[in-house]
KEVEX-151524 format. One record per residue: residue in one letter; chain; x, y, z of N, C-alpha, C in turn. Coordinates in steps of 0.05 Angstrom, whole numbers. Layout:
<nodes>
- a|A|X|Y|Z|X|Y|Z|X|Y|Z
...
</nodes>
This chain:
<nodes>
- x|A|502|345|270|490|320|260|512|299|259
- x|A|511|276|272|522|255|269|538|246|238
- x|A|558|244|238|568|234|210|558|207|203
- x|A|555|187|223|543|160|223|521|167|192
- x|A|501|184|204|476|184|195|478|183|152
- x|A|498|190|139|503|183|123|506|162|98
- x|A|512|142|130|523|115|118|495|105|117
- x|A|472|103|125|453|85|132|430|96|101
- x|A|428|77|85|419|80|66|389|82|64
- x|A|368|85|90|343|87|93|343|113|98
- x|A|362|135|103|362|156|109|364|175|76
- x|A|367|161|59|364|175|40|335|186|17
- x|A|324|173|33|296|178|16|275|151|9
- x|A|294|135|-3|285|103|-5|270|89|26
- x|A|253|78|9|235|62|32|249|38|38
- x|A|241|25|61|257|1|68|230|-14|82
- x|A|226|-44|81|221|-58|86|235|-64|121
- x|A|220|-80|136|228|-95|159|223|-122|160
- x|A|221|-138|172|205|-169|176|176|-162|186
- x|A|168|-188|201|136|-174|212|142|-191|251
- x|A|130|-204|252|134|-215|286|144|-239|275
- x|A|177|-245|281|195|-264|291|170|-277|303
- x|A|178|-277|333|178|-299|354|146|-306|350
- x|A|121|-291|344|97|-301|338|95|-329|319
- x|A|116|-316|294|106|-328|270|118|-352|279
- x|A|143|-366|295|157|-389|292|140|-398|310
- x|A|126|-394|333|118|-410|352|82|-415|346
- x|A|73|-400|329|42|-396|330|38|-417|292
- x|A|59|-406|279|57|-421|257|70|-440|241
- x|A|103|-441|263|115|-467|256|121|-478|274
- x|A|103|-475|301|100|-498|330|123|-500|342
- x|A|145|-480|337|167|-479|349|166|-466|384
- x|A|179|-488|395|186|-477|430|203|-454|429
- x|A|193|-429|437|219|-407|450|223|-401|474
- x|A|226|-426|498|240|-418|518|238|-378|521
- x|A|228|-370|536|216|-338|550|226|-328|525
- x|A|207|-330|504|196|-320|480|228|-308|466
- x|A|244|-321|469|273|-315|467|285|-330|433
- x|A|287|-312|411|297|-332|383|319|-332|380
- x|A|338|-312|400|364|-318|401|378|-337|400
- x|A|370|-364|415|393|-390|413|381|-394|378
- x|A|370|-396|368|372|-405|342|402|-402|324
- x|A|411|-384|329|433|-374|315|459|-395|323
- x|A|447|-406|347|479|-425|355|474|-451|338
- x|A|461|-462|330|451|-489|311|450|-478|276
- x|A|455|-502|270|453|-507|235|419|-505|232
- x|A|403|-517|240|379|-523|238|366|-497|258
- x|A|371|-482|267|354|-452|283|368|-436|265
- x|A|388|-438|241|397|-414|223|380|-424|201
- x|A|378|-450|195|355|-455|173|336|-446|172
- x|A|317|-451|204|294|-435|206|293|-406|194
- x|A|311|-394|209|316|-364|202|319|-355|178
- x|A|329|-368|161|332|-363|132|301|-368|123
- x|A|285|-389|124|268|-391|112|247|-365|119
- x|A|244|-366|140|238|-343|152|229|-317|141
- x|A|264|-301|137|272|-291|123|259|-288|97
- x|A|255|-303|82|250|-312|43|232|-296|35
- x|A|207|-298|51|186|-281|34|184|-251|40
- x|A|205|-240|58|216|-212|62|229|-204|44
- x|A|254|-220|42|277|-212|22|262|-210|-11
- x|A|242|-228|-16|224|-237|-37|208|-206|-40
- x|A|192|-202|-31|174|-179|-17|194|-155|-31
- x|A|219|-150|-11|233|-129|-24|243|-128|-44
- x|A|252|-157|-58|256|-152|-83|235|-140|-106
- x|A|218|-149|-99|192|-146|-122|181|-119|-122
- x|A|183|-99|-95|174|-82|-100|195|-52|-104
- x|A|212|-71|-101|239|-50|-108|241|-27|-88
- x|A|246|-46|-65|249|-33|-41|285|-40|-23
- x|A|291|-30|-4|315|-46|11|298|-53|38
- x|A|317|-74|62|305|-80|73|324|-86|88
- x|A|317|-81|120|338|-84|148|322|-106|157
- x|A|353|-114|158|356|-146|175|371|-141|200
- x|A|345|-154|213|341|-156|247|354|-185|258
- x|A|371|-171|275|383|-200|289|360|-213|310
- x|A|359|-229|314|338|-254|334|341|-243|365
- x|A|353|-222|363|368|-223|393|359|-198|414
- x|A|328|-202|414|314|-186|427|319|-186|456
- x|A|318|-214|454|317|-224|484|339|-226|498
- x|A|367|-218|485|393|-228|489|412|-211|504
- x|A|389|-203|537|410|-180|551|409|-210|578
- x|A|429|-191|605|431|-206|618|415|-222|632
- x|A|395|-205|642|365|-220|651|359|-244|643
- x|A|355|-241|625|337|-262|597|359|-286|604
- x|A|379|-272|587|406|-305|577|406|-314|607
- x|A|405|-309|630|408|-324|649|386|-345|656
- x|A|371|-337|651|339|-359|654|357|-376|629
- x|A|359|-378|608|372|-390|589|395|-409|593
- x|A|411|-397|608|444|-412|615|458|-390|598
- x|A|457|-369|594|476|-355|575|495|-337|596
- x|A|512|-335|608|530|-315|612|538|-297|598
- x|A|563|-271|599|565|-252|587|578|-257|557
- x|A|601|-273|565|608|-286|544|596|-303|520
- x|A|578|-311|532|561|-334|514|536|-311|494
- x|A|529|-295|511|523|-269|498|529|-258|475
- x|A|546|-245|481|564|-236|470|578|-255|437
- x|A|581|-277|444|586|-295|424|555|-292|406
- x|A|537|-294|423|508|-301|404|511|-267|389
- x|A|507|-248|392|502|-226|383|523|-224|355
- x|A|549|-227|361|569|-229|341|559|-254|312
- x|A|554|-279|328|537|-295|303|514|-295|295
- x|A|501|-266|315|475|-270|292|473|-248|270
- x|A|502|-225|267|513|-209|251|521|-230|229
- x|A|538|-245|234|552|-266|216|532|-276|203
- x|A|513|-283|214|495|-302|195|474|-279|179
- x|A|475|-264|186|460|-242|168|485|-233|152
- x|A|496|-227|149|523|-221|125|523|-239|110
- x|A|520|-272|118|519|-286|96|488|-294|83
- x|A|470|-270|99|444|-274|83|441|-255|62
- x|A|461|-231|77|471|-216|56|480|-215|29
- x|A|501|-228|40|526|-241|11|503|-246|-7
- x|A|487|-267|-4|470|-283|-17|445|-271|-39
- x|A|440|-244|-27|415|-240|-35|416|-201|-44
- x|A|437|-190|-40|446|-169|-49|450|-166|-80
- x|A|449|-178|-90|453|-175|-126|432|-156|-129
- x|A|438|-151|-154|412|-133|-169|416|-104|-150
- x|A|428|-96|-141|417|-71|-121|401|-71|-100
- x|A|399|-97|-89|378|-104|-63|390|-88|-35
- x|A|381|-69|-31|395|-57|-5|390|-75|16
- x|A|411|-81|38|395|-102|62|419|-86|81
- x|A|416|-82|102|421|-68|120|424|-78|146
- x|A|439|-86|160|445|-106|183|448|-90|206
- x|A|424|-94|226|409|-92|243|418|-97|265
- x|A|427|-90|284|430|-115|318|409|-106|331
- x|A|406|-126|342|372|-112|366|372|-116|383
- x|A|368|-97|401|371|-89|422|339|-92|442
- x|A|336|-108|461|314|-100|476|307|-95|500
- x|A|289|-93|512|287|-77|538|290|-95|561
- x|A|311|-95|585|313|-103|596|290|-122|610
- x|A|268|-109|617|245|-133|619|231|-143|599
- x|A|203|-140|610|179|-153|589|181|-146|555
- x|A|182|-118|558|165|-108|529|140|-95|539
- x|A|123|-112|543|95|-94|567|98|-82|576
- x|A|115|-91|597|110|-67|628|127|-70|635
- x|A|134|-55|645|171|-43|667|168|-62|685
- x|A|176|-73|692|189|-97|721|211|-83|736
- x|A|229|-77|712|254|-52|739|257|-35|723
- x|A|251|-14|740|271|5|729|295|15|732
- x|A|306|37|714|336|42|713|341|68|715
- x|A|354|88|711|363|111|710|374|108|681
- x|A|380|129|666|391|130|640|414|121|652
- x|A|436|120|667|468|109|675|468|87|677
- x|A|444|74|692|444|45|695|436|33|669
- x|A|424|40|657|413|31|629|441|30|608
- x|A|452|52|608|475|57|596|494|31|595
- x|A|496|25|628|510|8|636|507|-21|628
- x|A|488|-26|635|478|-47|633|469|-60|605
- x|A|466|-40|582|462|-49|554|491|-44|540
- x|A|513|-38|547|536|-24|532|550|-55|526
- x|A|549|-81|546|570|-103|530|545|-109|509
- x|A|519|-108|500|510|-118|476|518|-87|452
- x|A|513|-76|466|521|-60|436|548|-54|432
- x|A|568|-57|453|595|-66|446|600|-87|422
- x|A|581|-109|433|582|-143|415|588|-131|390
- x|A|556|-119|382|558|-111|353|568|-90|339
- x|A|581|-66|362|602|-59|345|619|-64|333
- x|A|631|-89|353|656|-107|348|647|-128|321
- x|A|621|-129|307|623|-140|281|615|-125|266
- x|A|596|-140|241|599|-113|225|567|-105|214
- x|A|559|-109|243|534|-93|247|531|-71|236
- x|A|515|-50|212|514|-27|204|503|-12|230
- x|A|481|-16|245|465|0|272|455|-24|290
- x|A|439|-11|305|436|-27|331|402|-6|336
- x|A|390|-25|339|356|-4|350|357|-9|375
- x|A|346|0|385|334|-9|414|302|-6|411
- x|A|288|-37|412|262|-42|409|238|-47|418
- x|A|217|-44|424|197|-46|451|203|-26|474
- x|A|216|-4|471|225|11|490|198|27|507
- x|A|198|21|535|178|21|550|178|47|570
- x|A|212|58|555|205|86|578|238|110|569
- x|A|227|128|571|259|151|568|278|132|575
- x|A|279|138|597|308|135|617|321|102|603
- x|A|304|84|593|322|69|595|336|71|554
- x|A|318|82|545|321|85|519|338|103|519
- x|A|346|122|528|374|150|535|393|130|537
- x|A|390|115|558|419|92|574|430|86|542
- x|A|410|67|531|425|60|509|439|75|490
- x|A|420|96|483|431|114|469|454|134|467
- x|A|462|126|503|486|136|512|508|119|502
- x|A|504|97|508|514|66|497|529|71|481
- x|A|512|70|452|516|74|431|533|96|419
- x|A|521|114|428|542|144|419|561|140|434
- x|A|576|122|452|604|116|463|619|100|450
- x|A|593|74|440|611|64|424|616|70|383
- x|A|598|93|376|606|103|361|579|85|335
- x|A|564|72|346|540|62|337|522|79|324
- x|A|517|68|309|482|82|291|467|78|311
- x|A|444|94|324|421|82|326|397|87|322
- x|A|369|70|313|345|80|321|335|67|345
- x|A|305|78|362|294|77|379|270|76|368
- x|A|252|47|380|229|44|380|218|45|397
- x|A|191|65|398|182|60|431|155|35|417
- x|A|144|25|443|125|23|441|98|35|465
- x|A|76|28|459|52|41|471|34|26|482
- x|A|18|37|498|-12|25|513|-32|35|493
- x|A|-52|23|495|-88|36|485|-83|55|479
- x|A|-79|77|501|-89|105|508|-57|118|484
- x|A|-38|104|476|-18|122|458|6|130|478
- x|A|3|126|498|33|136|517|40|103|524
- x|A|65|109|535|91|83|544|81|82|560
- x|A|86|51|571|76|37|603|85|51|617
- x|A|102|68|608|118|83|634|90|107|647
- x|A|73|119|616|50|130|624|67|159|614
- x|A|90|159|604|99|186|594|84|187|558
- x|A|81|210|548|60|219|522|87|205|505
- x|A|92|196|490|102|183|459|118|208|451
- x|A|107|238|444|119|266|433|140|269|462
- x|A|133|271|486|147|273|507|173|256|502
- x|A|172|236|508|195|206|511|218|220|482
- x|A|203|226|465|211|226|433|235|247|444
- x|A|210|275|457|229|301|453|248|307|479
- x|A|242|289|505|270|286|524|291|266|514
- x|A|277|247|501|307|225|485|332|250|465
- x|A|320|262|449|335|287|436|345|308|450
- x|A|332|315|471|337|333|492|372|327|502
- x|A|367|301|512|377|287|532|419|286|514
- x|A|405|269|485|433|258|480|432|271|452
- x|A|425|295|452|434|302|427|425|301|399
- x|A|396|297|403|388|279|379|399|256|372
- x|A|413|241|384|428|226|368|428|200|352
- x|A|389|197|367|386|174|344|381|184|318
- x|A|385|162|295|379|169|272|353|172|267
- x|A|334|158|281|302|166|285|289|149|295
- x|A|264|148|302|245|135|324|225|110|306
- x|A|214|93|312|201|82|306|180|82|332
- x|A|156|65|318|134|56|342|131|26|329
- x|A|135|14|346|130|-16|347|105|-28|367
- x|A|98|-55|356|86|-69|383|58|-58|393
- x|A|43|-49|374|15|-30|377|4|-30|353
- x|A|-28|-34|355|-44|-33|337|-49|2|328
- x|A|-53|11|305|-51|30|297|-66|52|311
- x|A|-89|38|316|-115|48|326|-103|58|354
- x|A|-87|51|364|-81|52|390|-61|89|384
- x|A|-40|86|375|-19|117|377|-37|137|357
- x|A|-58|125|332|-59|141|311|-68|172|325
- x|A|-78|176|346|-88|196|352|-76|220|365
- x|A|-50|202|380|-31|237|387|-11|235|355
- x|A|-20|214|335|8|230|312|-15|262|305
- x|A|-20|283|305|-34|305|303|-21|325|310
- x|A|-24|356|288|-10|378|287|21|375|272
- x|A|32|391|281|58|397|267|82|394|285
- x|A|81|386|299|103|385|324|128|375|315
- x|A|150|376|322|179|379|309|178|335|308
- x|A|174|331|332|179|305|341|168|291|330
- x|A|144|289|306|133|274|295|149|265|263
- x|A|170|287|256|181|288|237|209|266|245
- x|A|212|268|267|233|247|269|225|213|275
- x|A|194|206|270|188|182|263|188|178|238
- x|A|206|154|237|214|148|213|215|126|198
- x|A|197|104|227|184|74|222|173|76|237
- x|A|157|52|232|130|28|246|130|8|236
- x|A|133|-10|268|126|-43|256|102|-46|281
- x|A|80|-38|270|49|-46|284|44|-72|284
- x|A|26|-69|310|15|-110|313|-6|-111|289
- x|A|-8|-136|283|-40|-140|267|-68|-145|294
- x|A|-59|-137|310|-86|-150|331|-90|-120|347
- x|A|-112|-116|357|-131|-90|364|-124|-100|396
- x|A|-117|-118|408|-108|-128|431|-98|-114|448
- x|A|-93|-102|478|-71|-85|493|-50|-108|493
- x|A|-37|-97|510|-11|-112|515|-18|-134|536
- x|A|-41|-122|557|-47|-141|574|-62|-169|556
- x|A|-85|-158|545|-92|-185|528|-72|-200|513
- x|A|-59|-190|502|-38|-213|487|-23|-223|501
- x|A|-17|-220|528|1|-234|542|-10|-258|561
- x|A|-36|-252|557|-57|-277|565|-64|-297|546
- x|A|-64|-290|517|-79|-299|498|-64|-335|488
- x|A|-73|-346|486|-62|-376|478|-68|-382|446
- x|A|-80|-365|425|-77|-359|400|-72|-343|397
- x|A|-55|-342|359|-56|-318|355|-79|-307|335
- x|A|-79|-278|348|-84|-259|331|-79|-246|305
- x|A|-91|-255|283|-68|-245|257|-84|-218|243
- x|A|-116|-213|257|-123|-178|243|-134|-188|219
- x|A|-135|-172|201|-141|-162|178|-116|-153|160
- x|A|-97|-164|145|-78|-156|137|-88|-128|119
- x|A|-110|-133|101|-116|-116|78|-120|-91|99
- x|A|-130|-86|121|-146|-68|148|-116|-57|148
- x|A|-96|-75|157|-75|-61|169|-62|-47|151
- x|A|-55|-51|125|-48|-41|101|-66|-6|95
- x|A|-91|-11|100|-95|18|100|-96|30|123
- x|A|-87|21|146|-85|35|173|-55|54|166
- x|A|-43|32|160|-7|44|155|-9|73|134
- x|A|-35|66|105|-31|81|92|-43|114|97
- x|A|-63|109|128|-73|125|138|-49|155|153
- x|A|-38|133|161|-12|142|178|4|150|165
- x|A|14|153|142|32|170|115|29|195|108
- x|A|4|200|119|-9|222|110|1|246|141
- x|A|5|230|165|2|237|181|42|239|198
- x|A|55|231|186|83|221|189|100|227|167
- x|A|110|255|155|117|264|141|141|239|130
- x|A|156|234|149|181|226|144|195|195|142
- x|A|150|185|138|151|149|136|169|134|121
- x|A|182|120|120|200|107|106|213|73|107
- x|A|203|71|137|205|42|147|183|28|150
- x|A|183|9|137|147|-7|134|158|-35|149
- x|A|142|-37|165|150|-73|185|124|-78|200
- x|A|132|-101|205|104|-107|236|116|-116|252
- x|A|104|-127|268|109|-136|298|80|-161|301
- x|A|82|-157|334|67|-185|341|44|-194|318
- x|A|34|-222|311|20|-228|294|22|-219|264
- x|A|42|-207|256|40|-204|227|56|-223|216
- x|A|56|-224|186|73|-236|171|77|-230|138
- x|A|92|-243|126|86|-236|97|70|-221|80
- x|A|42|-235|91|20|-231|81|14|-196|84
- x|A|17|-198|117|10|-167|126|24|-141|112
- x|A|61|-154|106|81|-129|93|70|-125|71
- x|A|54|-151|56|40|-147|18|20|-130|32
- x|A|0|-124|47|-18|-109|39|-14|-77|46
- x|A|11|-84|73|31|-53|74|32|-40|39
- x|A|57|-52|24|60|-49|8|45|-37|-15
- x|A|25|-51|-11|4|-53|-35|-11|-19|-34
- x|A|-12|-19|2|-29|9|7|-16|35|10
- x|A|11|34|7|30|46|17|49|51|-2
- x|A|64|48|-18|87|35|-36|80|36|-67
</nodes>
């Protein structure tokens, strides 16, 4: 077992909070432009760290109240080479963003840690394309390759882990995870899913879970499922299978949507928060080892209170 796994204070039993959908909530509810749905440049401005703080408030708020800790996610989903180049970002300029959006979470840290508030600093990592659907693929070596200067960045600050998020298939989720265990990184792995409960890739969720362990060792600290309405995975979490014990979050959409509809859709979708709250609490029953409560596309505040409320 990894010695890492010690240090990370969600591994101890305590529940942890997440955010809910970044890039939804700024552009759907505070009319903010994200250039290819990207919140990364925020971090280079006084006024895109403001945003982010406010942002932030009713999370940090949230966890205080229910006497929970809570991992803070850097903006920097979008922040591999692909992406920053539609942007103007080179490796360097990269690389600089990933390092300040640690910095600016340390000092959201500093700030709001009293009392015993666990907050846990996050780098995020995401999938070379869409999130939806594979555009290229990689081999675990190429993946390796190709994600190791971002999780270099944040080794080199003082990032506690690094996830890799929206993950759309093994091979490129291993790459990273190769990454990481080189450079001596925490990590978790989120996959996410279609309708039917398997990755765009079309591999089963238990499969992806139990070649990712296969592959490197177990060596994430554990799996999440992101980026999917509940309704969509709830049906292969079933039986006893080793791999279901190593999910250890979810940050679900609030919308019943595939991936194809929301990538068409010109509103958002915000669900039923109180619906999603007992969807999550459905799933506890079914996920021995739940401990990370978050959302993804279309949630917010609102959605983590009725998490909480049904769950917590």
């Amino acid at each position: 077992m990894p010695q890492y796994r010690n240090l990370l204070p969600q591994l101890d039993g305590r529940a942890f909070l997440t955010d809910g959908g970044l890039e939804t909530t700024l552009v759907f509810h505070e009319g903010l432009e994200l250039p290819c749905f990207a919140a990364f440049p925020l971090v280079c401005t006084e006024e895109g760290r403001t945003t982010l703080t406010q942002y932030f408030q009713p999370y940090l708020g949230l966890a205080r109240k229910y006497g929970l800790g809570l991992i803070l996610d850097t903006p920097t989903w979008r922040a591999n080479p692909d992406w920053g180049r539609q942007l103007g970002f080179d490796a360097q300029a990269l690389a600089n963003v990933d390092r300040a959006a640690i910095d600016y979470l340390k000092e959201l840290r500093r700030q709001h840690s009293h009392g015993g508030l666990p907050l846990v600093l996050n780098g995020v990592i995401g999938p070379r394309g869409d999130g939806y659907r594979i555009e290229t693929t990689m081999t675990a070596a190429e993946a390796a390759m190709y994600h190791a200067p971002q999780v270099q960045a944040f080794r080199d600050s003082e990032a506690d882990m690094v996830s890799a998020v929206t993950m759309t298939s093994a091979e490129e989720t291993i790459g990273i995870a190769h990454a990481a265990k080189a450079a001596d990184m925490p990590i978790v792995v989120s996959f996410t899913v279609e309708t039917d409960g398997q990755l765009p890739s079309g591999q089963a969720l238990g499969s992806a879970i139990e070649e990712a362990d296969a592959v490197t060792g177990a060596y994430p600290a554990y799996y999440m499922i992101n980026c999917a309405h509940p309704t969509h995975f709830e049906h292969v979490l079933v039986g006893d299978a080793g791999w279901l014990g190593r999910i250890r979050g979810l940050r679900a959409n609030a919308s019943r949507k595939s991936h194809a509809e929301l990538d068409a859709a010109s509103e958002l979708d915000i669900g039923e928060p109180q619906e999603l709250g007992q969807d999550y609490a459905r799933l506890c029953a079914r996920l021995p080892n739940l401990r990370v409560f978050g959302g993804c596309c279309g949630t917010d505040h609102r959605h983590l209170t009725a998490i909480c409320d049904a769950c917590l």
